[in-house]
mmCIF file of the N, C-alpha and C atoms, coordinates in Angstrom:
data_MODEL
# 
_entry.id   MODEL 
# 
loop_
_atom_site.group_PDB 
_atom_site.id 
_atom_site.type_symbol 
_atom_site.label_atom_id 
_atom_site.label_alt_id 
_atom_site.label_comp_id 
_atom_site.label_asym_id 
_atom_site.label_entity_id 
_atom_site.label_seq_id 
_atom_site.pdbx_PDB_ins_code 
_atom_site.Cartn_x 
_atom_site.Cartn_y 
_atom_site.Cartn_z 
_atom_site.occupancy 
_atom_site.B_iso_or_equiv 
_atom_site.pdbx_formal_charge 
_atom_site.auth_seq_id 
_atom_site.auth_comp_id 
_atom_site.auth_asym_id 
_atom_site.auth_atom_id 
_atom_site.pdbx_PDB_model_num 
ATOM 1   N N  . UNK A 1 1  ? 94.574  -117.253 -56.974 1.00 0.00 ? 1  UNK A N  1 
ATOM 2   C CA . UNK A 1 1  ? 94.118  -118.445 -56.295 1.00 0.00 ? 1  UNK A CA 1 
ATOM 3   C C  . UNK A 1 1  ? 94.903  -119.631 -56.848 1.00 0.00 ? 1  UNK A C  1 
ATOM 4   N N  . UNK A 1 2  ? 95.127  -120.276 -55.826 1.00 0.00 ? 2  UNK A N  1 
ATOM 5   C CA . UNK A 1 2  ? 95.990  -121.890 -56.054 1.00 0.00 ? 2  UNK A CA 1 
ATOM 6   C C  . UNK A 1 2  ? 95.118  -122.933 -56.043 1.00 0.00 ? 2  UNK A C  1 
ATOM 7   N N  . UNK A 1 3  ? 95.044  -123.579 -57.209 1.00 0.00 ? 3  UNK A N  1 
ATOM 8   C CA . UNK A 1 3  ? 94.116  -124.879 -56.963 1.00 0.00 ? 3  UNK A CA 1 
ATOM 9   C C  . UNK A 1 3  ? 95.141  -126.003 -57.754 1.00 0.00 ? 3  UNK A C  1 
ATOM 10  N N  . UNK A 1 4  ? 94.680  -127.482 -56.632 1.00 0.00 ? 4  UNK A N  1 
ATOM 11  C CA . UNK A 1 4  ? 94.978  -128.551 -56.719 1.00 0.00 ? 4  UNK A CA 1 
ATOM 12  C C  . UNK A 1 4  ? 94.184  -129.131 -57.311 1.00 0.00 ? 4  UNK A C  1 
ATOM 13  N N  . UNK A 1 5  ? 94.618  -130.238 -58.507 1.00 0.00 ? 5  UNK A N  1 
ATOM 14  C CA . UNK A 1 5  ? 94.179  -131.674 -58.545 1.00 0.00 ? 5  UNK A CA 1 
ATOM 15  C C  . UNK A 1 5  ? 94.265  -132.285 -58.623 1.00 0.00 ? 5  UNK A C  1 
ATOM 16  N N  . UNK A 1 6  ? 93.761  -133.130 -57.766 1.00 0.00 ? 6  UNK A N  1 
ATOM 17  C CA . UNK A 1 6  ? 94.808  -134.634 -57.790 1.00 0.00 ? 6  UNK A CA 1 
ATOM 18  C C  . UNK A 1 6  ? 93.768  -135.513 -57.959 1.00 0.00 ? 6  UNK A C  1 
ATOM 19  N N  . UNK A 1 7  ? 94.097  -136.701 -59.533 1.00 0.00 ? 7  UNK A N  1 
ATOM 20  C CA . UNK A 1 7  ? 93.842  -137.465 -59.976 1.00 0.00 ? 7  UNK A CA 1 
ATOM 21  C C  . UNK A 1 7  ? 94.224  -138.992 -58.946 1.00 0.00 ? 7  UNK A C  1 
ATOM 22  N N  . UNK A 1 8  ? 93.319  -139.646 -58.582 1.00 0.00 ? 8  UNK A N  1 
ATOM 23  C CA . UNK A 1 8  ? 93.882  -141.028 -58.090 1.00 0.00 ? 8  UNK A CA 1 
ATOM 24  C C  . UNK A 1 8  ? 93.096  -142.349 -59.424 1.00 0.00 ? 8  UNK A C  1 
ATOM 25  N N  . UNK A 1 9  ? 92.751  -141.911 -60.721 1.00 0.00 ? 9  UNK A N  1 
ATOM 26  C CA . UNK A 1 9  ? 91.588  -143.025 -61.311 1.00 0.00 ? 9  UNK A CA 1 
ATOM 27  C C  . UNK A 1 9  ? 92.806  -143.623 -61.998 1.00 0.00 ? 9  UNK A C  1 
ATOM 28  N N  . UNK A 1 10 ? 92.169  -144.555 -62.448 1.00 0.00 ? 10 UNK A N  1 
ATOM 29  C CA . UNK A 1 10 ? 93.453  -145.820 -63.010 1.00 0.00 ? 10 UNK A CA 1 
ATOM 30  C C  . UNK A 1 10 ? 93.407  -145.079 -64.844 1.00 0.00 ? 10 UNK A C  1 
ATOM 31  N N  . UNK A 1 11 ? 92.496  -144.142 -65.023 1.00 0.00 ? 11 UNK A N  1 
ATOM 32  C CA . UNK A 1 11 ? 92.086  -144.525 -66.162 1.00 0.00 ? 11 UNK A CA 1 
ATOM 33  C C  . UNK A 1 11 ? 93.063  -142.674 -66.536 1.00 0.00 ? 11 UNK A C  1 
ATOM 34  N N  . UNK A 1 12 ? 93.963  -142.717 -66.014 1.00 0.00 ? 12 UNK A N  1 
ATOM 35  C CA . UNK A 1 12 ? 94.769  -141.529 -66.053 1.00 0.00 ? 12 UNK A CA 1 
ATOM 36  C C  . UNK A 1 12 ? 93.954  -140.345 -66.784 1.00 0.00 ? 12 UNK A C  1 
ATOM 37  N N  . UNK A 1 13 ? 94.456  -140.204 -67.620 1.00 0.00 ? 13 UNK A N  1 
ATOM 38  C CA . UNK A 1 13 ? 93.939  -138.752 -68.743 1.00 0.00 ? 13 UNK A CA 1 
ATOM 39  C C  . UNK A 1 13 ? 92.100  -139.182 -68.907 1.00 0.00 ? 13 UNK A C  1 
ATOM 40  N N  . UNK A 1 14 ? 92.123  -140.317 -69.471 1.00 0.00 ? 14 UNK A N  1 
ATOM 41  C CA . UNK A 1 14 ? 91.272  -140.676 -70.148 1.00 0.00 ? 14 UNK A CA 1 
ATOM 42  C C  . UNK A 1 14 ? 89.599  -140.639 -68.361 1.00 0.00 ? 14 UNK A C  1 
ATOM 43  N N  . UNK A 1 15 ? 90.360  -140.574 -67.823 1.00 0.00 ? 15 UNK A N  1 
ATOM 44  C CA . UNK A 1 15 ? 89.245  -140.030 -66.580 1.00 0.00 ? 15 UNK A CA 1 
ATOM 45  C C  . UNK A 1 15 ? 88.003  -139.201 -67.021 1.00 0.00 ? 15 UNK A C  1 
ATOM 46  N N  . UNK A 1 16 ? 86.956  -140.027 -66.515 1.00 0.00 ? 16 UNK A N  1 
ATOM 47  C CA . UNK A 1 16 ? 85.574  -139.308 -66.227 1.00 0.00 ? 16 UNK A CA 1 
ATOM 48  C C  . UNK A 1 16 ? 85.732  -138.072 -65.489 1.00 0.00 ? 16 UNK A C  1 
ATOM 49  N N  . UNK A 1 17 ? 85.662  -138.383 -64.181 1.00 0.00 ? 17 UNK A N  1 
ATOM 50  C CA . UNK A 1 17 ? 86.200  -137.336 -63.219 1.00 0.00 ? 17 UNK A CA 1 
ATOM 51  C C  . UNK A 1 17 ? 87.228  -136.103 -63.140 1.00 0.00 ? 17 UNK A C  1 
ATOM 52  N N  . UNK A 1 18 ? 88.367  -136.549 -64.190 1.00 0.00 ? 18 UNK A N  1 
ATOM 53  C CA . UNK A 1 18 ? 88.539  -135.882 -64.730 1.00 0.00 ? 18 UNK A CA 1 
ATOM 54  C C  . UNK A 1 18 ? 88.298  -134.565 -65.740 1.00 0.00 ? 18 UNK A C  1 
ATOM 55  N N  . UNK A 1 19 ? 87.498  -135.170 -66.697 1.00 0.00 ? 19 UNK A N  1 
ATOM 56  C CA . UNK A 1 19 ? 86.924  -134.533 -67.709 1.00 0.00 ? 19 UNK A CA 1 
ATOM 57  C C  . UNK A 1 19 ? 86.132  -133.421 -67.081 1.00 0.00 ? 19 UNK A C  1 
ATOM 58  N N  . UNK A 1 20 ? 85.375  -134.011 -66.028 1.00 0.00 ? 20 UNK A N  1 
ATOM 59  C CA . UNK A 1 20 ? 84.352  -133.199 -65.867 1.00 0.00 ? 20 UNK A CA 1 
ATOM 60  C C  . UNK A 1 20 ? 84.883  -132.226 -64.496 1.00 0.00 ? 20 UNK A C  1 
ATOM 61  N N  . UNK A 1 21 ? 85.793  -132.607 -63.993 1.00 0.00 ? 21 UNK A N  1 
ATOM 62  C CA . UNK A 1 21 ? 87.151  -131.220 -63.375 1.00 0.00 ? 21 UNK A CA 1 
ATOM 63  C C  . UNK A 1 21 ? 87.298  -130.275 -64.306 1.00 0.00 ? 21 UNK A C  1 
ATOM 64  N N  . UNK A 1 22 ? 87.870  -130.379 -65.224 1.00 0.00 ? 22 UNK A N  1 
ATOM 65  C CA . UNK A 1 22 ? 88.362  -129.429 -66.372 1.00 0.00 ? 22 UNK A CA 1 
ATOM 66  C C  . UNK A 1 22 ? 87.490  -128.365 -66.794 1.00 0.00 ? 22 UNK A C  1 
ATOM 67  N N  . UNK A 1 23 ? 85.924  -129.329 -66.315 1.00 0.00 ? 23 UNK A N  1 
ATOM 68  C CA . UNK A 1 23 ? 84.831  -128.350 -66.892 1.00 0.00 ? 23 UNK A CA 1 
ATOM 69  C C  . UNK A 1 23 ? 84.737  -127.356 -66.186 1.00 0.00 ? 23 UNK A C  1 
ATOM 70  N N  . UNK A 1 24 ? 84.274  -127.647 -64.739 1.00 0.00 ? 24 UNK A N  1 
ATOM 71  C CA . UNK A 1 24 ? 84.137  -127.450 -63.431 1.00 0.00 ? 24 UNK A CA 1 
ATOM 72  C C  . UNK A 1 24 ? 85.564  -125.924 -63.635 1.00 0.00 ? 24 UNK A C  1 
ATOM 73  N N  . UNK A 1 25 ? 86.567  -126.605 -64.185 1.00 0.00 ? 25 UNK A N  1 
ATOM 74  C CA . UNK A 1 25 ? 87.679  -124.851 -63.478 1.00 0.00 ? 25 UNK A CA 1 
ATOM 75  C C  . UNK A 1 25 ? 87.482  -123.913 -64.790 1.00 0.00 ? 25 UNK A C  1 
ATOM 76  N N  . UNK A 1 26 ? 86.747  -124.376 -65.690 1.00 0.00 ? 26 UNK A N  1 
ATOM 77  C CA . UNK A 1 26 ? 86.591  -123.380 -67.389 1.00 0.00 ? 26 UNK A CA 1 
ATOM 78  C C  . UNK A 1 26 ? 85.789  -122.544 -66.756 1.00 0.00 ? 26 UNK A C  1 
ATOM 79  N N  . UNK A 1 27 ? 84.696  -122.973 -65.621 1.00 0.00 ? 27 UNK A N  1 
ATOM 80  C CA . UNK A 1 27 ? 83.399  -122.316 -65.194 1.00 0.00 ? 27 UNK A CA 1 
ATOM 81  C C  . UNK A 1 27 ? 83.949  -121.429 -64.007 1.00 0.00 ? 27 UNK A C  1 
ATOM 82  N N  . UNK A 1 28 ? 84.941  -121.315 -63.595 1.00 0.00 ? 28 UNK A N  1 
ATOM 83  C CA . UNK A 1 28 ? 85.755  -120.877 -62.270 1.00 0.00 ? 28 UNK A CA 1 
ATOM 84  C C  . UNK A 1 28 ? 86.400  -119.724 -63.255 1.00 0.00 ? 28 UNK A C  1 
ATOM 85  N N  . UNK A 1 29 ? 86.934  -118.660 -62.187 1.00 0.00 ? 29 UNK A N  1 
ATOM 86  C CA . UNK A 1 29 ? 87.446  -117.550 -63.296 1.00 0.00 ? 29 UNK A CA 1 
ATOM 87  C C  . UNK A 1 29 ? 89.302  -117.804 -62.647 1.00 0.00 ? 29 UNK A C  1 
ATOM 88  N N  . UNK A 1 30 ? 89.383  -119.035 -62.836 1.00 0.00 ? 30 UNK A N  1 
ATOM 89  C CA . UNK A 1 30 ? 90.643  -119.634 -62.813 1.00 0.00 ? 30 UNK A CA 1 
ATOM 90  C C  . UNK A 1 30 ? 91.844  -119.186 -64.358 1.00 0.00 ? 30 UNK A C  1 
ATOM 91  N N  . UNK A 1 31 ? 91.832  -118.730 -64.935 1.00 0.00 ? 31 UNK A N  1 
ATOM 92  C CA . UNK A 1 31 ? 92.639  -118.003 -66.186 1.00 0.00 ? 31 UNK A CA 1 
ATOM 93  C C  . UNK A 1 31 ? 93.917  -117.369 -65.058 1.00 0.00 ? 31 UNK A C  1 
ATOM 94  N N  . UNK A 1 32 ? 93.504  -116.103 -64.029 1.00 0.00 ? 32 UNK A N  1 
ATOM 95  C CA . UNK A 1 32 ? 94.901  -116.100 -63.244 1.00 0.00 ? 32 UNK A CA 1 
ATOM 96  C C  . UNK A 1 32 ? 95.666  -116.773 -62.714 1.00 0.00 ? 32 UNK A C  1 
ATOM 97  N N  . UNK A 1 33 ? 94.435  -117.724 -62.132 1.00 0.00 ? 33 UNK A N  1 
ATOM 98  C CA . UNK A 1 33 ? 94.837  -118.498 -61.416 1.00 0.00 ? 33 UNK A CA 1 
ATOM 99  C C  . UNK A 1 33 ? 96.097  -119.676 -61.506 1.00 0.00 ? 33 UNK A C  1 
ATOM 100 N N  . UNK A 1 34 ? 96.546  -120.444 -60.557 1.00 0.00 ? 34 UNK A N  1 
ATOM 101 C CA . UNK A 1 34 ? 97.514  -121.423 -60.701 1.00 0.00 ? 34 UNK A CA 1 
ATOM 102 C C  . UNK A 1 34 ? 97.308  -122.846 -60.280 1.00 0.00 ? 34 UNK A C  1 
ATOM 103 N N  . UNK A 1 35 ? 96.404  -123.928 -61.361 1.00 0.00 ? 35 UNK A N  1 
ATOM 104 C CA . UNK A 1 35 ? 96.764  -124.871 -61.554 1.00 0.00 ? 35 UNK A CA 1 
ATOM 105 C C  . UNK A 1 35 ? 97.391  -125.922 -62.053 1.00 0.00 ? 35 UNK A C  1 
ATOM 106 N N  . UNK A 1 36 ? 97.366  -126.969 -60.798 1.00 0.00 ? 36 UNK A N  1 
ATOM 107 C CA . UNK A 1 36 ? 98.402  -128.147 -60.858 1.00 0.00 ? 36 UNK A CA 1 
ATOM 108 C C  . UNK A 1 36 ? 97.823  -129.484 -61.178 1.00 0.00 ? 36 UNK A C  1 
ATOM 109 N N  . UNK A 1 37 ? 98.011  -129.899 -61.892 1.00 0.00 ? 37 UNK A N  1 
ATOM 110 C CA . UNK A 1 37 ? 97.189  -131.224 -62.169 1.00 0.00 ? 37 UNK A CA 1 
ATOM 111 C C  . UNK A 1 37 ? 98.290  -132.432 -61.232 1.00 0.00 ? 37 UNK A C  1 
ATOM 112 N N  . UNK A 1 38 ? 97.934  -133.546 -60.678 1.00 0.00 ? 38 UNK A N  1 
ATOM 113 C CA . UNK A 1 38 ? 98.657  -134.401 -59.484 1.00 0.00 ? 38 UNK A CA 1 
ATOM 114 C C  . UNK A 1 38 ? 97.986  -135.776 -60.494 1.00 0.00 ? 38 UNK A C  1 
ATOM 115 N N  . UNK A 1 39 ? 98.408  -136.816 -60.439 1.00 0.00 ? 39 UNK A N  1 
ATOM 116 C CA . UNK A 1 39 ? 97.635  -138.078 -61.171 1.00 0.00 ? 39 UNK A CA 1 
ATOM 117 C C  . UNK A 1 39 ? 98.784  -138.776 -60.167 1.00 0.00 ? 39 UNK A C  1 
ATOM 118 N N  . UNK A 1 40 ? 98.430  -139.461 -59.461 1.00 0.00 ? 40 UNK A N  1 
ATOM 119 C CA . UNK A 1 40 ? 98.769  -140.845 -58.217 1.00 0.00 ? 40 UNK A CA 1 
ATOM 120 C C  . UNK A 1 40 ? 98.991  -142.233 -58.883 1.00 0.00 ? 40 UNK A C  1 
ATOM 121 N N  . UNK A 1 41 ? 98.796  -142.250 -59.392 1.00 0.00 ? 41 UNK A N  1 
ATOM 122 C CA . UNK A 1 41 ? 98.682  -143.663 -60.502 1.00 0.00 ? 41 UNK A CA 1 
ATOM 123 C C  . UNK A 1 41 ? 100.059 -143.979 -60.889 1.00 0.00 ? 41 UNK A C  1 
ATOM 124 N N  . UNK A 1 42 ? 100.500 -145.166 -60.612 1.00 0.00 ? 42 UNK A N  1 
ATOM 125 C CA . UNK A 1 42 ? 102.090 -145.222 -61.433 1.00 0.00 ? 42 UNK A CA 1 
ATOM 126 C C  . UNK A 1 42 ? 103.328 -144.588 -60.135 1.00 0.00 ? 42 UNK A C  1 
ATOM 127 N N  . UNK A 1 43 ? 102.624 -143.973 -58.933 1.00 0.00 ? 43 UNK A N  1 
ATOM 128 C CA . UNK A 1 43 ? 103.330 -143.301 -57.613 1.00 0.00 ? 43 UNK A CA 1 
ATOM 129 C C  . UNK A 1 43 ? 103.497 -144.177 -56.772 1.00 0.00 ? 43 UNK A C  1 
ATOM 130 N N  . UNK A 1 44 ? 104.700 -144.536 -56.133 1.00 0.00 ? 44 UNK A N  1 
ATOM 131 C CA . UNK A 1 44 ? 104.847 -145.326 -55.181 1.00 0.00 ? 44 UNK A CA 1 
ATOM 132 C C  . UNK A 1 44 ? 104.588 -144.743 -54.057 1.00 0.00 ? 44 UNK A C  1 
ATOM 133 N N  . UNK A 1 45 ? 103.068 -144.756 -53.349 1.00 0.00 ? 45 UNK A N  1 
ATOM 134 C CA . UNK A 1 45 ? 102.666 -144.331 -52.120 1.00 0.00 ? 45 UNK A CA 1 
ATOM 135 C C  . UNK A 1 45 ? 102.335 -145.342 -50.889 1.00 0.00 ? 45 UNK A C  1 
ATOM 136 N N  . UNK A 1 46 ? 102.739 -145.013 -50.025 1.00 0.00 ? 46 UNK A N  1 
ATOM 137 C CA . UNK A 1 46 ? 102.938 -146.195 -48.731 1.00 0.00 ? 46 UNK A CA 1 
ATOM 138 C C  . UNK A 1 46 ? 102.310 -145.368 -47.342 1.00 0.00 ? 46 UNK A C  1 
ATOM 139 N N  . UNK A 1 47 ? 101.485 -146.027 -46.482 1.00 0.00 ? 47 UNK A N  1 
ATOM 140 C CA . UNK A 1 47 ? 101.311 -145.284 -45.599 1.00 0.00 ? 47 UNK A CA 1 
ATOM 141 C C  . UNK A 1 47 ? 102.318 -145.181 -44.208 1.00 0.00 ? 47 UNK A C  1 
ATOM 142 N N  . UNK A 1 48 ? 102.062 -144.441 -43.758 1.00 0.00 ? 48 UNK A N  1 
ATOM 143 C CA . UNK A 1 48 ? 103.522 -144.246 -42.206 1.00 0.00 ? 48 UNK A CA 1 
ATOM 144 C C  . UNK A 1 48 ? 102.817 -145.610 -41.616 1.00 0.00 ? 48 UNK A C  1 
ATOM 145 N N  . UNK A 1 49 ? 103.752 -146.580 -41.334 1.00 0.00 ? 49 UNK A N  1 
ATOM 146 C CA . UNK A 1 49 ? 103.171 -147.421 -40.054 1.00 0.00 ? 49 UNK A CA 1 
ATOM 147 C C  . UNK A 1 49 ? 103.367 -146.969 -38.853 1.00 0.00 ? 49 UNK A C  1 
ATOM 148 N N  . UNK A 1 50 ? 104.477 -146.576 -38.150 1.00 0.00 ? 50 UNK A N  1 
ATOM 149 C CA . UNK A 1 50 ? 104.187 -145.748 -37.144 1.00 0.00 ? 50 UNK A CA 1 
ATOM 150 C C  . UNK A 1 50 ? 105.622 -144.897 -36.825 1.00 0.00 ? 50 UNK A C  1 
ATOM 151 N N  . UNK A 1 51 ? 105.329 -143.919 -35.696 1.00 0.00 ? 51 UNK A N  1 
ATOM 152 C CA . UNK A 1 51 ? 106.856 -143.310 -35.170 1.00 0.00 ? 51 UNK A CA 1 
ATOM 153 C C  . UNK A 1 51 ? 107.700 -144.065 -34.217 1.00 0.00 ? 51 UNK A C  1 
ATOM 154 N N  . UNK A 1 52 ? 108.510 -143.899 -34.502 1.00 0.00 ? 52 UNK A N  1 
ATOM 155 C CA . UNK A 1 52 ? 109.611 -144.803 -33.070 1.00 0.00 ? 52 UNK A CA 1 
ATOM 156 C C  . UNK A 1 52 ? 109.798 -144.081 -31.723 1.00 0.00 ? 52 UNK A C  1 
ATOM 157 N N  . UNK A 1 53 ? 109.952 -144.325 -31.053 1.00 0.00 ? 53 UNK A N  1 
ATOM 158 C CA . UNK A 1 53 ? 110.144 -142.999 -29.893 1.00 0.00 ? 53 UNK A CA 1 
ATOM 159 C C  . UNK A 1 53 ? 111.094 -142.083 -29.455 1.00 0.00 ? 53 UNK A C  1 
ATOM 160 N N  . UNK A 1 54 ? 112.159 -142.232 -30.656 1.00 0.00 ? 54 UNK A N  1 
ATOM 161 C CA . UNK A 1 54 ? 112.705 -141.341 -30.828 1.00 0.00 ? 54 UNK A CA 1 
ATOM 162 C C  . UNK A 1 54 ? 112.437 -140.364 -32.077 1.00 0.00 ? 54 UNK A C  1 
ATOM 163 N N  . UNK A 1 55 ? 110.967 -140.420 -32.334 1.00 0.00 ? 55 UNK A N  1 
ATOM 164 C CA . UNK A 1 55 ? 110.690 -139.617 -33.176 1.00 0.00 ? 55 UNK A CA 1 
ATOM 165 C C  . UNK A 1 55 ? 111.380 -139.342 -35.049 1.00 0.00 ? 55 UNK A C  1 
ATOM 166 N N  . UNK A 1 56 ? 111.552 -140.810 -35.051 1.00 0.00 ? 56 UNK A N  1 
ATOM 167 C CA . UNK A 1 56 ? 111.855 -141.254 -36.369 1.00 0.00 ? 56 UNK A CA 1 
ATOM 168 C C  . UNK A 1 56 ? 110.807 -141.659 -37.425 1.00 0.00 ? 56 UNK A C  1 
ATOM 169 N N  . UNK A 1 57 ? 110.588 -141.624 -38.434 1.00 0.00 ? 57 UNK A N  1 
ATOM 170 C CA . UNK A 1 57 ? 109.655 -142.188 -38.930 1.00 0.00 ? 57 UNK A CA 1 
ATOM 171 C C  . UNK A 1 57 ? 109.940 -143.388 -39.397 1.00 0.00 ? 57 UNK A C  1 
ATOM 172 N N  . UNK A 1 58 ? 108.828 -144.282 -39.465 1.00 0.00 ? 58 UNK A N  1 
ATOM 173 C CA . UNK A 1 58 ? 109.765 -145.849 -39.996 1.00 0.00 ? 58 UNK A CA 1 
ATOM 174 C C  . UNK A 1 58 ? 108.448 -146.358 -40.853 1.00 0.00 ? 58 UNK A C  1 
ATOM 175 N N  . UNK A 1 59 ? 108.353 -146.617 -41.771 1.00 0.00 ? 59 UNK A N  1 
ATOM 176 C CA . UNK A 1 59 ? 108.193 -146.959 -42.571 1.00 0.00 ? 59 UNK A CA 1 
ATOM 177 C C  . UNK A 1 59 ? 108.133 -148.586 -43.796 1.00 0.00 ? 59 UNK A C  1 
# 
């Protein structure tokens, strides 16, 4: 099994929500498994404003 997580808190590592993820996959029989930790913070993310009609994205 593949599991994601993606962090968006300002408070990076030091995350509540975090912490209590970590717990949450100890309790999961995630050991084979393959997780990815994601933290957004510090990411330059922008949303699409729209497509052109030639099917460009613009940004």
């Amino acid at each position: 099994m593949k599991v994601l997580v993606i962090n968006a808190s300002a408070n990076k590592e030091r995350s509540t929500t975090l912490k209590l993820t970590k717990t949450f996959l100890e309790g999961l029989d995630v050991e084979a498994s393959e997780v990815e930790f994601v933290t957004t913070i510090g990411l330059n993310i922008n949303p699409c404003r729209s497509i052109r009609q030639d099917r460009e994205w613009y940004f």
